[in-house]
PAKEKE-773310 format. One record per residue (C-alpha): x, y, z; residue in three letters. Coordinates in steps of 0.1 Angstrom, whole numbers, plus 5000, padded with zeros to 4 digits. Layout:
N
XYZala/...
//
This chain:
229
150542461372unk/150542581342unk/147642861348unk/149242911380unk/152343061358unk/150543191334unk/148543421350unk/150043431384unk/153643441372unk/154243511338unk/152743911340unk/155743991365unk/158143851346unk/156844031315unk/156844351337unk/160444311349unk/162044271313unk/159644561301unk/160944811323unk/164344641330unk/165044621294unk/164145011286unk/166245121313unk/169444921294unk/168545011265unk/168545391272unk/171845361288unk/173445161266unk/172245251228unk/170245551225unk/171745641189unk/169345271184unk/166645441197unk/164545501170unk/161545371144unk/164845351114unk/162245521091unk/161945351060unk/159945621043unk/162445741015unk/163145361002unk/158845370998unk/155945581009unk/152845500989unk/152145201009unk/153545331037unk/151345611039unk/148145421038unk/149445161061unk/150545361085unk/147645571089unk/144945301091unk/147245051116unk/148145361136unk/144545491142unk/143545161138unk/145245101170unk/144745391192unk/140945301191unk/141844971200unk/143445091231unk/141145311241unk/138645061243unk/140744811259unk/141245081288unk/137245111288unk/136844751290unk/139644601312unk/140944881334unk/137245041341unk/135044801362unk/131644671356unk/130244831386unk/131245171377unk/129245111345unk/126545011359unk/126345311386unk/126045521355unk/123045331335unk/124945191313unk/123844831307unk/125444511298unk/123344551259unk/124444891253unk/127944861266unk/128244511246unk/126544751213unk/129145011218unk/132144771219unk/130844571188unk/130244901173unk/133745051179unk/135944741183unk/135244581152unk/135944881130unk/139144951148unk/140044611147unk/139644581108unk/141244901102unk/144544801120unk/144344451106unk/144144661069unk/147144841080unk/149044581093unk/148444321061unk/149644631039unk/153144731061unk/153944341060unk/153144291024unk/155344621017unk/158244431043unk/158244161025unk/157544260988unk/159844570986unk/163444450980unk/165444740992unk/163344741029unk/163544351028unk/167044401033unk/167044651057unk/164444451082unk/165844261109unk/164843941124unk/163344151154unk/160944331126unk/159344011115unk/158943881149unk/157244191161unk/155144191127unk/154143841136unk/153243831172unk/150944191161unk/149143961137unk/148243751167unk/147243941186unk/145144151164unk/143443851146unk/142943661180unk/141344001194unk/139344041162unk/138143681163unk/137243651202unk/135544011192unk/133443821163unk/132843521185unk/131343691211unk/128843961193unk/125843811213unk/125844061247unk/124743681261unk/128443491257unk/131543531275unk/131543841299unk/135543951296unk/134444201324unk/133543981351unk/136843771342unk/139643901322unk/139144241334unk/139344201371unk/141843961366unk/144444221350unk/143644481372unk/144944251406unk/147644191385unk/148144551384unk/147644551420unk/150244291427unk/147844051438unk/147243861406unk/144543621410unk/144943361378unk/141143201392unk/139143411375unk/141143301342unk/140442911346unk/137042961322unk/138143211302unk/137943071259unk/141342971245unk/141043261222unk/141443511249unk/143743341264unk/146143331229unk/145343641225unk/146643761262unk/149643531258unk/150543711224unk/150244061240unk/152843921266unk/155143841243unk/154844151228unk/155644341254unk/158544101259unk/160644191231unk/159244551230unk/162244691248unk/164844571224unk/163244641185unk/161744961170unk/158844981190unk/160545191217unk/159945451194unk/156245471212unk/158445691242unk/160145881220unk/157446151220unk/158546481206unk/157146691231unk/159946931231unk/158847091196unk/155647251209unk/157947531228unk/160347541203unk/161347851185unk/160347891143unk/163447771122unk/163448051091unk/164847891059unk/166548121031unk/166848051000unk/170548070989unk/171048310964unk/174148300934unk/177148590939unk/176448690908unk/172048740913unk/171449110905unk/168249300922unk/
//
């Protein structure tokens, strides 16, 4: 029962609060609708955690989409075999991993160490910071546990088991074997995406497209009444 909700159940849920909980929260506090910068109360640490958990991150994705949303088969129609697409991921993932790990460890030491954000974070701040640390040290450690191209295949499980959940047709068999760190790991990223609609993460939509086509804004320097040429 409880895989059955897990992975049967629990995605759709997640999906429905995701998107449900945007939509209120556009229509009902878009002046909230922002990252609440805390750049001017600090920006050493800031800077450096930033930048590595950001790009950190974005590699991390990108090889999640190349692992989960991608099938085996098309990998295989291309030559590219189980060893070298295990060698690539270890190569890659690991890396990434560590670098947002770095970057995370420094924004929550700077959260929690730096009085005047200390008393600006909320309790959604720390819980966000919290379930990222789980997920990112259960990814990292299912990554490490599974260096030998000869263990757990996630693409024959994990992967074809998210995309018939994309599908609407979610299949929670082909996550009865799947290690318990995975599984944390999946749970965690649920969560995540649980609570992303009502903290600062909805920043993530909050693209600033518009300022590509925008028009140069000239500043002048004010000059006194009495400045002779």
């Amino acid at each position: 029962m409880l895989d059955q909700f897990l992975w049967g159940f629990f995605p759709y849920i997640v999906l429905t609060i995701f998107i449900g909980g945007h939509i209120y929260r556009y229509n009902h506090d878009q002046f909230g609708w922002t990252t609440k910068s805390s750049e001017f109360l600090e920006k050493k640490s800031l800077r450096f955690g930033s930048v590595l958990f950001h790009w950190g991150i974005l590699f991390v994705f990108v090889g999640h989409v190349m692992g989960i949303l991608i099938p085996k088969s098309f990998y295989d129609a291309i030559g590219i075999s189980e060893e070298i697409y295990h060698t690539m991921a270890i190569g890659f993932g690991i890396p990434a991993g560590v670098a947002a790990i770095i970057g995370l460890a420094i924004l929550v030491q700077r959260r929690l160490t730096v009085k005047r954000i200390r008393l600006t974070s909320s309790k959604a701040d720390f819980l966000v910071l919290f379930l990222l640390a789980i997920v990112m040290l259960t990814g990292l450690a299912s990554t490490l546990l599974n260096v030998d191209s000869k263990g757990f295949d996630y693409r024959t499980t994990i992967s074809p088991w998210f995309r018939s959940v994309l599908m609407f047709q979610a299949d929670p068999s082909y996550m009865v074997d799947v290690p318990i760190w995975f599984k944390i790991h999946i749970v965690a990223a649920l969560s995540i995406f649980i609570v992303w609609p009502f903290t600062r993460l909805v920043h993530v939509f909050s693209m600033p497209f518009r300022y590509l086509g925008r028009s140069y804004v000239v500043y002048r320097k004010r000059m006194p009444k009495n400045h002779q040429l």
